[in-house]
C-alpha positions in Angstrom: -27.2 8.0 19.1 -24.5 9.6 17.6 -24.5 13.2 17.1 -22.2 12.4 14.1 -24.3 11.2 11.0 -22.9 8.0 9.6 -24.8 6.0 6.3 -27.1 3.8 7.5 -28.7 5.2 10.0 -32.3 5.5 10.4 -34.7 8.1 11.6 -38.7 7.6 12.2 -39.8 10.3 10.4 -38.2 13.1 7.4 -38.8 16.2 10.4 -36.4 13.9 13.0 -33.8 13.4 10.4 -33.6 17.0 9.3 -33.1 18.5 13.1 -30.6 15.9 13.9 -28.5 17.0 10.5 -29.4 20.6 12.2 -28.2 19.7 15.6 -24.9 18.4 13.6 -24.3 21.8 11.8 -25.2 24.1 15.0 -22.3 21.5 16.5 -19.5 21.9 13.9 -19.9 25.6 13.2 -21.8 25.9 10.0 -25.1 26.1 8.6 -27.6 23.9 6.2 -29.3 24.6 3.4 -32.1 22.5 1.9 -31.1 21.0 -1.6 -33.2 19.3 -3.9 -35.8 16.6 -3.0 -37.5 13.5 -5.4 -41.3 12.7 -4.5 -43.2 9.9 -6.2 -47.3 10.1 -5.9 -46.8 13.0 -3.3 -44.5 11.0 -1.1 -40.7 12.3 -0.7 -38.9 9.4 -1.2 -35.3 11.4 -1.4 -34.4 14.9 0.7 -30.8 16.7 -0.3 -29.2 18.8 2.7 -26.4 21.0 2.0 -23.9 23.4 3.3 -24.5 26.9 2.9 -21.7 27.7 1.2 -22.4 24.8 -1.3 -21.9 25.9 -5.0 -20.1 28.9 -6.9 -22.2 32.0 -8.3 -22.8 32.1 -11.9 -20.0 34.0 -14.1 -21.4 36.5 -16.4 -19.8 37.5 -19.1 -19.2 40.3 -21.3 -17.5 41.5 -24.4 -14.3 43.5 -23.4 -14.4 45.6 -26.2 -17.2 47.5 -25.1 -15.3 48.5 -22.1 -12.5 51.2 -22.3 -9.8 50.7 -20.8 -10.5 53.5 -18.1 -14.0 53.2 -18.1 -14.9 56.2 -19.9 -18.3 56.7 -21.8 -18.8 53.1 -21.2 -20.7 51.0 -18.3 -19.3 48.0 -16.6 -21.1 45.5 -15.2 -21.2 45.5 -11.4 -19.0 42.9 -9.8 -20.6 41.2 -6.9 -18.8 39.0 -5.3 -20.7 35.5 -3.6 -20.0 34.3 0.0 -20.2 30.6 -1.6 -17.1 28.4 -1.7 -18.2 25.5 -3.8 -18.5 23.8 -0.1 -19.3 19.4 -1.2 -20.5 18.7 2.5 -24.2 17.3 2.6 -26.2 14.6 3.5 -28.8 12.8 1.5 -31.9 11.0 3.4 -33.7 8.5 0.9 -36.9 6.5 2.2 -39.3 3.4 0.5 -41.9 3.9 1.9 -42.1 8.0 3.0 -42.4 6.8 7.0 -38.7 6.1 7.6 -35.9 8.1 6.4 -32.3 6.2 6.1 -28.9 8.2 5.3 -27.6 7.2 1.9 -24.7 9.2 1.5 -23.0 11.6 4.1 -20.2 13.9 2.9 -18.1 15.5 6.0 -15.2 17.5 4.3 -15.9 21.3 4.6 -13.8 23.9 1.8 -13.8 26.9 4.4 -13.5 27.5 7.9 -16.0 26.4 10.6 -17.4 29.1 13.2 -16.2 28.3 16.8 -18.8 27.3 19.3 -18.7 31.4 20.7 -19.6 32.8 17.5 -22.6 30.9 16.4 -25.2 33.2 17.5 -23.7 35.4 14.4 -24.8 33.0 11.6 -28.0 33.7 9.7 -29.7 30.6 11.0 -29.0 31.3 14.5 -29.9 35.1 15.0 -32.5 34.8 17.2 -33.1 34.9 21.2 -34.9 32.4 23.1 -38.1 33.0 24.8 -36.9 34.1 28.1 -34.9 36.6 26.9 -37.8 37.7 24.9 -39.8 37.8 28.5 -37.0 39.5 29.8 -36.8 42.2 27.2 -40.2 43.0 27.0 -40.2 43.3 31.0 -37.4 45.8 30.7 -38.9 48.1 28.0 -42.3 48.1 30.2 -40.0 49.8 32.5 -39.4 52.6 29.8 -36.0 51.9 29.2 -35.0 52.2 26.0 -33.2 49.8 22.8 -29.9 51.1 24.1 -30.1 50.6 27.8 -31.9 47.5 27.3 -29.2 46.4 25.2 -26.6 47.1 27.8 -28.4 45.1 30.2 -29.0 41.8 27.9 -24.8 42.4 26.9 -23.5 42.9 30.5 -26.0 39.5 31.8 -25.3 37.2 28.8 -21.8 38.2 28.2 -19.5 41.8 27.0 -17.3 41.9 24.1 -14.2 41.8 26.4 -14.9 38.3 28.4 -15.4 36.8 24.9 -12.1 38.0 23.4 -10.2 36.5 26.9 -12.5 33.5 26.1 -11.2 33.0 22.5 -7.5 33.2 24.0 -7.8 30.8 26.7 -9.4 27.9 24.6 -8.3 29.0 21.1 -4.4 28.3 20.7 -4.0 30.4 17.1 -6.0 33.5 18.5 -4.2 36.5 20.2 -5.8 39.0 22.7 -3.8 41.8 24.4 -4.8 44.6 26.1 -4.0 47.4 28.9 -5.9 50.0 31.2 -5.2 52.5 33.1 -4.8 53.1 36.9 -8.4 53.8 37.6 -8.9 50.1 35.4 -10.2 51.5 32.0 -9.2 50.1 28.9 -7.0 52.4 26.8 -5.6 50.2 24.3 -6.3 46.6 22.9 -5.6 44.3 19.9 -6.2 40.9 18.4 -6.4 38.1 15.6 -7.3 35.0 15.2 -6.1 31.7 13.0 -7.1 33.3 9.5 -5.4 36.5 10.0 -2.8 34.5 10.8 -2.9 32.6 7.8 -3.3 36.0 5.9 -0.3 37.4 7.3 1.8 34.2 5.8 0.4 34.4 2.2 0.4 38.1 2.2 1.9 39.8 5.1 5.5 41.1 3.6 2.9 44.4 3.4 0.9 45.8 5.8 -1.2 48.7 5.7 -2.5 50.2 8.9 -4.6 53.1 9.2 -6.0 55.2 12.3 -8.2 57.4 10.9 -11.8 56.0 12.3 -13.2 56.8 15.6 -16.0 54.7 17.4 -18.4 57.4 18.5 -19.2 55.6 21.9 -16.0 54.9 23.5 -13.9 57.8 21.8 -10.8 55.4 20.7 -9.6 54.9 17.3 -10.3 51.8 15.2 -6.5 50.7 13.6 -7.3 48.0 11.1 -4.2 46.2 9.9 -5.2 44.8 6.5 -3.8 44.7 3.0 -5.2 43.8 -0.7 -4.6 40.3 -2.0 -3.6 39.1 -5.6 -7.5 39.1 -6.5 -7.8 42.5 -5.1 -9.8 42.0 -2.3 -8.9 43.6 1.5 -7.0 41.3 4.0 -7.0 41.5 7.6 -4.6 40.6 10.0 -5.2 42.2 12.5 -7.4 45.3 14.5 -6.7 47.5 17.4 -8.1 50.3 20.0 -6.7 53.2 21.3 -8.0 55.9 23.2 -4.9 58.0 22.2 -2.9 58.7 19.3 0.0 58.8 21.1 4.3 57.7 20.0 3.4 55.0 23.0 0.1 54.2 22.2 1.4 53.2 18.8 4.5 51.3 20.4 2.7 49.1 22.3 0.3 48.4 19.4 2.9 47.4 17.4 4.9 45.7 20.0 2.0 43.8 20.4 1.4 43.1 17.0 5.2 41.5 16.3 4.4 39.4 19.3 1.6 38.0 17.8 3.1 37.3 14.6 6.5 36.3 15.1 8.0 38.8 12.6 7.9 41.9 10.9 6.5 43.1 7.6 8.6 44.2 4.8 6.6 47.5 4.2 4.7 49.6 6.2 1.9 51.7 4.6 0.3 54.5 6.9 -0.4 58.0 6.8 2.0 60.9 7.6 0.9 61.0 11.2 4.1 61.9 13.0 3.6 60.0 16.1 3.1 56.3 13.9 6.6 57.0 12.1 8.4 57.2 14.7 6.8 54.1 16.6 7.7 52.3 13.0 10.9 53.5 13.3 11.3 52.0 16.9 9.6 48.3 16.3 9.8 47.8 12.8 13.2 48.9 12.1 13.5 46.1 9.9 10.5 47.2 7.3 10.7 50.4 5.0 7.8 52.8 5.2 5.6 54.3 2.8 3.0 57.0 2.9 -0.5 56.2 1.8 -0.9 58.2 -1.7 -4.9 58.6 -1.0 -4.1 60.6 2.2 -2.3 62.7 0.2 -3.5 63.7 -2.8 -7.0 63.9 -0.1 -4.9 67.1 1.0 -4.3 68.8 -2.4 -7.1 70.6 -2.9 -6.9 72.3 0.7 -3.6 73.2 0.4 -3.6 75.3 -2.5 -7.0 75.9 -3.2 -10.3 74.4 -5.0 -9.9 76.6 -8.1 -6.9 75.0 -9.8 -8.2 71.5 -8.5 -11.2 71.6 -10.6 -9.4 72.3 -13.6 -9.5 69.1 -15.7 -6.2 69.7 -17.2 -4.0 70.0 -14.1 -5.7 67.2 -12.5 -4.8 65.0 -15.2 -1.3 66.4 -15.5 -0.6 65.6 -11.8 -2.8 62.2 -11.8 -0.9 61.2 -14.8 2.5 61.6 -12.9 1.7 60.8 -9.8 -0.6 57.4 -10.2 1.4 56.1 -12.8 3.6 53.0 -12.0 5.1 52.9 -15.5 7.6 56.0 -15.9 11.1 56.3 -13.9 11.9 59.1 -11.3 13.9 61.1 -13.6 10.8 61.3 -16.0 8.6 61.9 -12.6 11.3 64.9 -11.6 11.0 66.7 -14.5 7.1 66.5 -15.5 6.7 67.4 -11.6 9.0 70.5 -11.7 7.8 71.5 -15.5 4.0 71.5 -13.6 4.8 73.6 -10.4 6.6 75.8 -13.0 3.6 76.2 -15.2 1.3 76.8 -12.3 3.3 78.9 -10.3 3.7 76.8 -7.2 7.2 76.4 -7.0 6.9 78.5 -3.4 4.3 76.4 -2.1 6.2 74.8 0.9 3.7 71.7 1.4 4.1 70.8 -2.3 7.8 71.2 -1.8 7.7 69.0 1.1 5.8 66.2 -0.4 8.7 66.4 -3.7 11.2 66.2 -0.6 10.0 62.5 0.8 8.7 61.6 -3.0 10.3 58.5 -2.3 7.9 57.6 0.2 4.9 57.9 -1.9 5.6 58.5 -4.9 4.6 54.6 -7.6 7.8 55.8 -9.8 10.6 55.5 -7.0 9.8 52.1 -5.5 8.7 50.6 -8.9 11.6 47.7 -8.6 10.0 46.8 -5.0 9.4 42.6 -5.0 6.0 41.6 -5.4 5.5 38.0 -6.9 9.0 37.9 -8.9 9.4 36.5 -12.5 6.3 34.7 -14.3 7.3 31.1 -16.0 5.0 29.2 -18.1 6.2 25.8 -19.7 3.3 26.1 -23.0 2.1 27.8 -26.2 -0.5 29.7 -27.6 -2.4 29.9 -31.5 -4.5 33.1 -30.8 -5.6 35.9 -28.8 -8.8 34.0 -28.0 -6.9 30.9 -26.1 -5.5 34.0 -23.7 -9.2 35.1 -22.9 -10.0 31.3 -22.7 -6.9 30.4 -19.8 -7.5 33.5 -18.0 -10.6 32.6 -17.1 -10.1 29.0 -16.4 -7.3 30.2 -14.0 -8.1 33.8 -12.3 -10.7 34.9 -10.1 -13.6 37.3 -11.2 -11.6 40.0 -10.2 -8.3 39.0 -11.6 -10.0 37.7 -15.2 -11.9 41.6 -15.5 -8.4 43.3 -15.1 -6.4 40.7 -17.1 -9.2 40.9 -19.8 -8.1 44.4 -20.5 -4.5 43.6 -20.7 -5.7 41.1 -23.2 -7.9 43.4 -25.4 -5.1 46.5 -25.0 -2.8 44.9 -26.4 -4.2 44.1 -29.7 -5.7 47.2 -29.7 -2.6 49.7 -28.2 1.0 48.0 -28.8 2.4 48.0 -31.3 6.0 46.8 -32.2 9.0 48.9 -33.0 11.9 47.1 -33.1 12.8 42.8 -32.3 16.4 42.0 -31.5 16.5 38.0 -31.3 19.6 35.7 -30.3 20.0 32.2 -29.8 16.8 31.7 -27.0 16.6 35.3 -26.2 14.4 38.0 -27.9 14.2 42.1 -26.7 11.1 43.3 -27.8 10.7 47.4 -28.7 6.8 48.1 -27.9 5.2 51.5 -28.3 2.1 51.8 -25.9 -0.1 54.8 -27.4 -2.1 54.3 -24.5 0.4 55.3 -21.9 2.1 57.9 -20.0 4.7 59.8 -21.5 6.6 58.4 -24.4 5.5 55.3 -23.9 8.3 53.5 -24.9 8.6 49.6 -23.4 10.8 47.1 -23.7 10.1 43.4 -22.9 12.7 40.5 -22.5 12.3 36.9 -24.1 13.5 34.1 -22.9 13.0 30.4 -24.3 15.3 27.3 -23.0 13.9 23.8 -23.9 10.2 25.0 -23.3 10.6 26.7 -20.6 9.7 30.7 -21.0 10.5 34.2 -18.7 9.1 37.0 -19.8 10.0 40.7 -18.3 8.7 43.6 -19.3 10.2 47.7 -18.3 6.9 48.6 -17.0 7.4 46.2 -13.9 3.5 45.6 -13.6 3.8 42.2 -12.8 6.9 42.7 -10.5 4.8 45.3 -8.3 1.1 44.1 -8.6 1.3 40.5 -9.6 -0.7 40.9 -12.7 0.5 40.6 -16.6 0.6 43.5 -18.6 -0.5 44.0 -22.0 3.0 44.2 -23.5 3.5 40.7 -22.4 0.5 40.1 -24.0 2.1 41.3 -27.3 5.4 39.6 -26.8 3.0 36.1 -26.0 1.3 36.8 -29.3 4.6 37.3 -31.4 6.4 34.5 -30.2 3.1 31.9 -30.6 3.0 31.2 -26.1 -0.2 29.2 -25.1 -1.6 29.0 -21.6 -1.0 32.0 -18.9 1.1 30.7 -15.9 
């Protein structure tokens, strides 16, 4: 018999037509779930199996005007995010007489990928060992060894972590494995990804972020993600290394590595200011421009000039509300960061001077023009603030629709319009923002030729993040646009 289901076929009994579909799954790298079933008189006459991943969660919703726009004095609901895909595969048994089951209907087509035959023992269904390794672990903890050591033994028998990963690279063409030891044969560095990191690094990979700041506790070497946030805000990989040293080579041949296993290099590098990473950057990705990480930074603040003046509420909100913001220009950055090292008497401090120095490696306000997902276009129009709400969640993801829905409600609620100078198909749009930094002074560009609409607005949200802002919003509303592109 074919391991492969096909309709038609016939199995003696509902138990021997559920392990085969079983069998199937543990085969093609996924797992089954049991769907509905239809019984007559206590006799299951039809059985549903589906994928795992079969479905979508729920979406909940909830009025945006109870929510702040920063969250203040208001709760939001938690965001949890499903591990289902809206999968279709399943198989439906149906039976006449509740002896004999026959397939009806058998759908193949999977939405996600499948796990390879060397990962399986990692799904939910198949976390289990078999009865002789049972026997075997019991024997070996009769022996007093521990759950570590008897760990070690079961890995090192049934297989380590490094004979899988040369596994995957012999008989998996899209996944890449490199590593090196030294001369008394221990590993020092290593590094790998497989087919979706690839396909992560096509979409997404004109940014890369790569940090080394966690350390295995067993091994002593340092755990260098290589990842990046998507348009739906959610972490990317592409990639993960080893080292056992944080050394200019050590970074080299990671990212020499790296390039080789992608083909090309990123447009921007994000890392901390380790010294040694910069100037491997500067060696292999000499094509890239490199940023600092913002987090690491402002991390250091408080030890660098003490606890006191951090825990005062009004200069932290004076240097978040300079530093964070995306919307003001480096000259207005320059002189609100100048005024506040004035005010606080920190003009001498020399790491504060030193981070002003390389401001344009870290600082949102000096790299605001930086390409991220270019113009927005839509071909429609729009009646009312409500159709917005109603397209952004037809079109975005959970995560996109919470942030957009904010846009939306801010700019009814914050914009307002100063001034409208219109031409033939053009229209410049004065908005004052009393929600923003600094004067708060936008301007957004209007543009409609025989349907077809651009929209740009100063405070280059969309240009850097991929995400409208609520003075589009504004303009959409003024100018009657319907659906969101």
């Amino acid at each position: 018999m074919s391991v492969k289901p096909e309709e038609g076929m016939i199995f003696t009994s509902l138990e021997e037509a559920e392990a085969f579909y079983y069998e199937y799954a543990k085969q093609s790298g996924f797992t089954v779930r049991k769907g509905s079933q239809y019984e007559v008189s206590g006799v299951i006459k039809g059985r549903h199996f589906v994928c795992s991943k079969e479905g979508n969660k729920p979406f909940k919703k909830y009025d945006s005007s109870s929510v702040s726009r920063k969250g203040k004095n208001k709760v939001k609901p938690r965001k949890k995010y499903s591990s289902r895909t809206g999968c279709v595969a399943h198989i439906v048994y149906t039976s006449r007489d509740g002896l004999s089951y026959k397939v009806l209907k058998f759908v193949e087509g999977h939405q996600h990928y499948l796990v390879g035959q060397e990962d399986m023992h990692f799904l939910r269904s198949k976390r289990h060992v078999t009865r002789v390794q049972e026997s075997q672990i019991y024997e070996l903890s009769f022996a007093n060894l521990g759950p570590v050591k008897v760990f070690n033994v079961m890995r090192t028998k049934y297989g380590g972590f490094l004979r899988k990963m040369l596994n995957k690279k012999e008989f998996l063409p899209d996944y890449s494995f490199e590593y090196t030891v030294d001369d008394e044969g221990k590993l020092t560095a290593m590094v790998w990804a497989d087919g979706e990191c690839k396909a992560n690094y096509q979409t997404f990979g004109e940014i890369v972020s790569f940090d080394a700041t966690f350390n295995t506790n067993k091994y002593k070497m340092v755990f260098v993600p290589f990842t990046r946030i998507d348009n739906h805000f959610r972490n990317v990989s592409f990639g993960v290394g080893l080292l056992s040293s944080e050394t200019k080579e050590s970074y080299m041949w990671l990212l020499e590595k790296f390039l080789k296993s992608f083909g090309c290099q990123p447009k921007v590098v994000v890392t901390d200011q380790d010294p040694a990473m910069k100037i491997a950057i500067e060696n292999v990705f000499d094509q890239c421009r490199h940023r600092l990480c913002m987090w690491h930074i402002m991390n250091k603040v408080a030890d660098k000039f003490g606890h006191a003046l951090c825990n005062d509420v009004e200069f932290k909100e004076a240097m978040c509300s300079i530093v964070w913001m995306y919307s003001i220009d480096p000259e207005f950055f320059d002189a609100e960061w100048l005024k506040l090292m004035d005010d606080n008497d920190l003009a001498s401090n020399k790491w504060l001077r030193e981070m002003f120095e390389m401001r344009e490696m870290w600082i949102p306000a000096y790299f605001r023009d930086e390409w991220m997902s270019g113009l927005m276009r839509t071909t429609s129009r729009s009646e009312s603030t409500n159709h917005f709400f109603f397209s952004a969640a037809c079109i975005y993801t959970r995560a996109m629709f919470n942030d957009v829905q904010d846009e939306i409600y801010c700019s009814t609620k914050n914009c307002f319009g100063n001034n409208t100078v219109t031409g033939d198909n053009t229209a410049k749009v004065s908005i004052k923002d009393h929600d923003a930094i600094g004067p708060g002074l936008l301007e957004v560009d209007f543009t409609r030729i025989d349907g077809d609409i651009t929209c740009t607005c100063s405070c280059k949200r969309f240009e850097r993040y991929g995400l409208l802002c609520s003075h589009v919003f504004f303009v959409f509303t003024m100018f009657e646009v319907l659906e969101i592109p």
